[in-house]
C-alpha positions, 0 to 999 in steps of 0.5 A: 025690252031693255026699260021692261027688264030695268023695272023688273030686276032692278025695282028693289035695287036700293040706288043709295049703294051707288055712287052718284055718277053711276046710275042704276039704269047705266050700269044695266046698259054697260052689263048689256053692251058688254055682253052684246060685244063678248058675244058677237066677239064669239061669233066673229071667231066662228065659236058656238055659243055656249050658255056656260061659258057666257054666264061665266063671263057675264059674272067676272064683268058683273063683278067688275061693274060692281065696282066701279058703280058702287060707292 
């Protein structure tokens, strides 16, 4: 699932924005993983999933991520 969401969001990604240590394909992974672990830290504290606050979340760490992968 991951491979077929990889080409499809990021097949106009243009890579020469990233540094040459990051690969576009890693920075997916890391975003993933981040929010794999922000939700399952969610669910351990017996909190509902609540689609706002996830997406809220998922755009400080893309933000974060930004940074680190681009030049």
């Amino acid at each position: 699932m991951l491979d077929d969401m990889f080409q499809r969001y990021f097949a106009g990604v243009d890579e020469k924005k990233f540094r040459p240590e990051v690969s576009p394909r890693q920075a997916l992974d890391l975003l993933v993983q981040l929010m794999d672990g922000y939700i399952h830290q969610q669910l351990l504290r017996g909190k509902p999933l609540d689609m706002d606050a996830v997406m809220a979340e998922y755009q400080v760490w893309k933000d974060v991520v930004r940074k680190y992968a681009y030049k």
